[in-house]
C-alpha positions as CSV (number, residue, x, y, z in Angstrom):
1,X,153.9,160.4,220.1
2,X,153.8,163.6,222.1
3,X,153.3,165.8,219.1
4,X,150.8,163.2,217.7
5,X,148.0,164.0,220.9
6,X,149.1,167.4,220.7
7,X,147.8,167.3,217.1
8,X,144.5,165.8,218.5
9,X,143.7,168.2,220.7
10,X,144.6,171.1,218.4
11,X,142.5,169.5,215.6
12,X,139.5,169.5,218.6
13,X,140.2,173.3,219.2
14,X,140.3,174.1,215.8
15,X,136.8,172.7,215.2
16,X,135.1,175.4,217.8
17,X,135.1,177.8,215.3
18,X,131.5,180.3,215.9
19,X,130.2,179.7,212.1
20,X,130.5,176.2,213.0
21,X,129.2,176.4,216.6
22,X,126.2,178.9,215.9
23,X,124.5,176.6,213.2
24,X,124.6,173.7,215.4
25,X,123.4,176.1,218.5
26,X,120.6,177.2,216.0
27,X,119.9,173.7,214.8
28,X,119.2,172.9,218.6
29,X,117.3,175.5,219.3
30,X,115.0,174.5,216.3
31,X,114.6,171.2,217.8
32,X,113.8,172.6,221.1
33,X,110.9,174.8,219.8
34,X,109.5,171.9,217.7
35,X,109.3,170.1,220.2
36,X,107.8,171.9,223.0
37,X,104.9,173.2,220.0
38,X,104.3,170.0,219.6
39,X,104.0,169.1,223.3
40,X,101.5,172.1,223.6
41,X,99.3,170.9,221.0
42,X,98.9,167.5,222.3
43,X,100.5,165.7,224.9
44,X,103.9,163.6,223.8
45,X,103.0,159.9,223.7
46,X,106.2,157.8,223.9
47,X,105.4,156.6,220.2
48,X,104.0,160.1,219.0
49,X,107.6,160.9,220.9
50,X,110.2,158.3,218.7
51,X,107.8,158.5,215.6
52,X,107.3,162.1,215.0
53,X,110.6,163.8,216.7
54,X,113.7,161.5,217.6
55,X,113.2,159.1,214.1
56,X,112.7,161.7,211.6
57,X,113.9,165.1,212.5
58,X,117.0,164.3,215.5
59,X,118.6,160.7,213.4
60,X,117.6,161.7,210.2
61,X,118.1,165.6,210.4
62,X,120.2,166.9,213.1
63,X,122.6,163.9,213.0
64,X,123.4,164.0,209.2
65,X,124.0,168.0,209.4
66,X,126.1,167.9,212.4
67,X,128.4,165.6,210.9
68,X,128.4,166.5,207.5
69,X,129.5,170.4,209.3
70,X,131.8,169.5,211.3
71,X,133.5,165.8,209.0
72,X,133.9,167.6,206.1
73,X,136.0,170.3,208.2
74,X,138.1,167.9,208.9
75,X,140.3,168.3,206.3
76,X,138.2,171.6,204.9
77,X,140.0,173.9,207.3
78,X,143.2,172.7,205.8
79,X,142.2,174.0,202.6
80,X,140.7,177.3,203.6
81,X,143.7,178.1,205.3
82,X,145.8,177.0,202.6
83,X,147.7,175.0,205.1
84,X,147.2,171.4,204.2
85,X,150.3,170.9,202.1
86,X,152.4,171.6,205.2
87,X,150.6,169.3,206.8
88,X,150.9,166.8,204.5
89,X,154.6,167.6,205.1
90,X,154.8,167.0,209.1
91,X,157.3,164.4,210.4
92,X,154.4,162.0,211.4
93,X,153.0,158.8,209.0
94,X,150.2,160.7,207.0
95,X,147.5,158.2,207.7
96,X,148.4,159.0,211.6
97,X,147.4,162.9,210.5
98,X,144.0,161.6,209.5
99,X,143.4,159.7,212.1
100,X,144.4,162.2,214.5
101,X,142.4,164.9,212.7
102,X,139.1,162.8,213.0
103,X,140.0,161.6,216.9
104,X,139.9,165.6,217.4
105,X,136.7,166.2,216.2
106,X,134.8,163.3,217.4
107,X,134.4,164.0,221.4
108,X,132.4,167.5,219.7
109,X,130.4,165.9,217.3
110,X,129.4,163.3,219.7
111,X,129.3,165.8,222.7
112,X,126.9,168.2,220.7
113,X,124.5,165.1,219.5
114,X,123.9,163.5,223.2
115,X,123.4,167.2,224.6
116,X,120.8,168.1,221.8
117,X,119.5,164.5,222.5
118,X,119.3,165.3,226.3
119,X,117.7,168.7,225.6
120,X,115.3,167.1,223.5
121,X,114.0,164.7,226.2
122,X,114.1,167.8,228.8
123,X,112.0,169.5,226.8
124,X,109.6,166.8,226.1
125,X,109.4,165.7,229.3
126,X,108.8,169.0,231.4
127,X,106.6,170.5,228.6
128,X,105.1,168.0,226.2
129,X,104.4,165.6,229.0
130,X,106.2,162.5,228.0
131,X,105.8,159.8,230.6
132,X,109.1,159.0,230.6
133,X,112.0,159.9,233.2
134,X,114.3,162.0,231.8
135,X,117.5,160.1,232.2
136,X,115.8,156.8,231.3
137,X,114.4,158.3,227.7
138,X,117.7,160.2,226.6
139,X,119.7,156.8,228.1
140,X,117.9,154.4,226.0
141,X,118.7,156.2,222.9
142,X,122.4,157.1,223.7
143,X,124.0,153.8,221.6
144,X,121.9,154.5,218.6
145,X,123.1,158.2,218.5
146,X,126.5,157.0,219.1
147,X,126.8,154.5,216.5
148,X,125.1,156.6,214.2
149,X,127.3,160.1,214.8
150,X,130.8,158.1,214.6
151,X,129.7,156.5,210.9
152,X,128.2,159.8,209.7
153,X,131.2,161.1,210.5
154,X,133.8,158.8,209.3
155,X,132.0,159.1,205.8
156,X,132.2,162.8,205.8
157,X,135.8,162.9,207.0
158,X,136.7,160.4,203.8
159,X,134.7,163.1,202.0
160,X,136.7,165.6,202.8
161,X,140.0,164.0,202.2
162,X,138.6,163.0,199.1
163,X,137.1,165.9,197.1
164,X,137.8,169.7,197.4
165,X,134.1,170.4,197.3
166,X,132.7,167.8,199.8
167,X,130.8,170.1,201.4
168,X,128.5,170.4,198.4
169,X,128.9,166.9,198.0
170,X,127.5,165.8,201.2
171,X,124.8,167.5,201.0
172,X,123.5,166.0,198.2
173,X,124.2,162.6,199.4
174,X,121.9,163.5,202.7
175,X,119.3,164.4,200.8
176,X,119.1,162.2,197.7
177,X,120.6,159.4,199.8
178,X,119.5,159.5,203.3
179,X,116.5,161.4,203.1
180,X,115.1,159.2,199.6
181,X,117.1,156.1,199.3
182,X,116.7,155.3,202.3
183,X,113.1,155.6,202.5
184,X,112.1,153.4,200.0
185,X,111.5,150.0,200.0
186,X,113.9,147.2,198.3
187,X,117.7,146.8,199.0
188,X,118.4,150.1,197.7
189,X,117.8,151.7,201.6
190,X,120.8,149.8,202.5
191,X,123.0,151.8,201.4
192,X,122.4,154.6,203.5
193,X,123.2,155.0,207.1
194,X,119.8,155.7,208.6
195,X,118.1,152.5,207.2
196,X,120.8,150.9,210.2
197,X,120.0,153.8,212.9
198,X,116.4,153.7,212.4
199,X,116.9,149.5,212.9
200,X,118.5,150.6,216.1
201,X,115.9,153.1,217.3
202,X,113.4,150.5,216.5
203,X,115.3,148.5,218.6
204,X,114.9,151.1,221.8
205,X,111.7,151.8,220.7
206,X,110.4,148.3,221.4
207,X,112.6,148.6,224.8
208,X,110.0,151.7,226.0
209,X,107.4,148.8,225.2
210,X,106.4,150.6,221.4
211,X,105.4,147.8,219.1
212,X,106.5,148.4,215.4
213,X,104.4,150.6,212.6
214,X,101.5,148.9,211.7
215,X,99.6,151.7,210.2
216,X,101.8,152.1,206.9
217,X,100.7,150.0,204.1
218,X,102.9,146.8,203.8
219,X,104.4,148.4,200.2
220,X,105.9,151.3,201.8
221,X,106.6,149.2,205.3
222,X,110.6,149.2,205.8
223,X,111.6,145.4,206.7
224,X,114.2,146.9,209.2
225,X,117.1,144.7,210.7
226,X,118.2,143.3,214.4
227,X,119.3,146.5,216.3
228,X,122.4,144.3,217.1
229,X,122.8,143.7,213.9
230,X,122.4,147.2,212.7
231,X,125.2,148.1,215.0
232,X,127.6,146.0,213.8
233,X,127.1,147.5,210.3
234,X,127.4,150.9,211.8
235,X,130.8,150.2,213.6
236,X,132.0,148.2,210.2
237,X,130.9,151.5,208.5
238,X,132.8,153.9,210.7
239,X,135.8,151.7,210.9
240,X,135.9,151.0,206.9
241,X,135.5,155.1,206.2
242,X,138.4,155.3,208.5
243,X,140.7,153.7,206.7
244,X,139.8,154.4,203.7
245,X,140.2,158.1,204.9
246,X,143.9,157.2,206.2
247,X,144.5,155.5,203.3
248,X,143.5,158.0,200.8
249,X,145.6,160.8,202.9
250,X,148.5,159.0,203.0
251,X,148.4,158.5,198.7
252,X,147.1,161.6,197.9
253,X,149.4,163.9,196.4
254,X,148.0,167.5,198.0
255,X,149.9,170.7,195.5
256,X,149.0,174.7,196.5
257,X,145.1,174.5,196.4
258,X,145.0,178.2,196.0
């Protein structure tokens, strides 16, 4: 069990590589600057604040990338080290090297989300003029960027275990996927992720008293879900990409990938 943890944290250590780190420093910084143009030009409304930053460029943007960087590493490193058949080979179930391999990289991913989240809400609240207290805005979105970083990332992680080149993979499911599929109207949204996070940010939304869109015509209007249901699905997603993730490991024959 020892050497089990031990793989956790090393797996966690592992994932602070400075590629990695710098794009999701850079990504943050992006954020920050969009943000504080945009409170220069005009003051940040708390619906001008949800609409026009935290739906579409932190959940549907920042979120995505971040997990799809640091998921499909998961099992990436592995390769590019030419070090995951003798990790296959360790004296430890294989779907318990999966597992641990995710467990490592998810206080990261979620630690980087919540402190872009928190840096986005500074920065909106000192310079765009959001009247909102800071703590109370960053707090009220903290289970919708939860839910939705530990299901992006589960998918990606199964990526990875899954194909050699998920990288390339994943991003074209976030853009032809999250970004289009899950804009349009019908059932087909429901298969991405966001359609469930932007249920839940609606959710929060209507907690800092905004009322839904009523300015998009009713054929492009998104007939979003309960937030509490939308979280369910979420935690079923994470959970079921899990698995699956342990379960293709563990069946997966892994030869010299060089």
């Amino acid at each position: 069990m020892s050497s089990w943890f031990y793989l956790i944290y090393f797996s966690f250590r592992r994932q602070l590589r400075p590629r990695r780190l710098a794009v999701a420093f850079l990504l943050f910084i992006l954020l920050i600057v969009v943000v504080a143009v945009m409170g220069a030009e005009r003051s940040l409304s708390v619906r001008r604040f949800i609409r026009a930053i935290i739906e579409p460029q932190f959940c549907r943007f920042f979120l995505p990338v971040i997990a799809l960087t640091f998921g499909t590493a998961v099992l990436g490193d592995e390769r590019e080290d030419k070090t995951l058949v003798y990790l296959s080979t360790r004296p430890l179930p294989r779907w318990s090297l999966f597992l641990a391999k995710v467990l490592g990289s998810v206080p990261l991913v979620l630690g980087i989300a919540l402190g872009t989240l928190l840096g986005i809400c500074a920065t909106a609240t000192l310079a765009g003029g959001l009247p909102l207290p800071l703590l109370r805005a960053a707090w009220v979105f903290v289970p919708t960027v939860t839910f939705g970083v530990l299901a992006y990332l589960a998918f990606f992680s199964w990526l990875g275990a899954a194909f050699r080149n998920s990288t390339l993979i994943g991003v074209a499911y976030v853009f032809l996927v999250e970004f289009f599929m899950g804009s349009v109207p019908g059932v087909l949204k429901q298969v991405s992720i966001s359609f469930y996070i932007r249920s839940m940010l609606d959710d929060a939304a209507g907690e800092l008293g905004v009322a839904p869109r009523e300015d998009v015509p009713e054929l492009f209007q998104l007939e979003l879900i309960e937030g509490s249901d939308a979280a369910l699905v979420l935690a079923a997603t994470a959970a079921g990409f899990m698995l699956l993730g342990m379960y293709w490991f563990s069946r997966r024959e892994y030869r010299d990938l060089t």
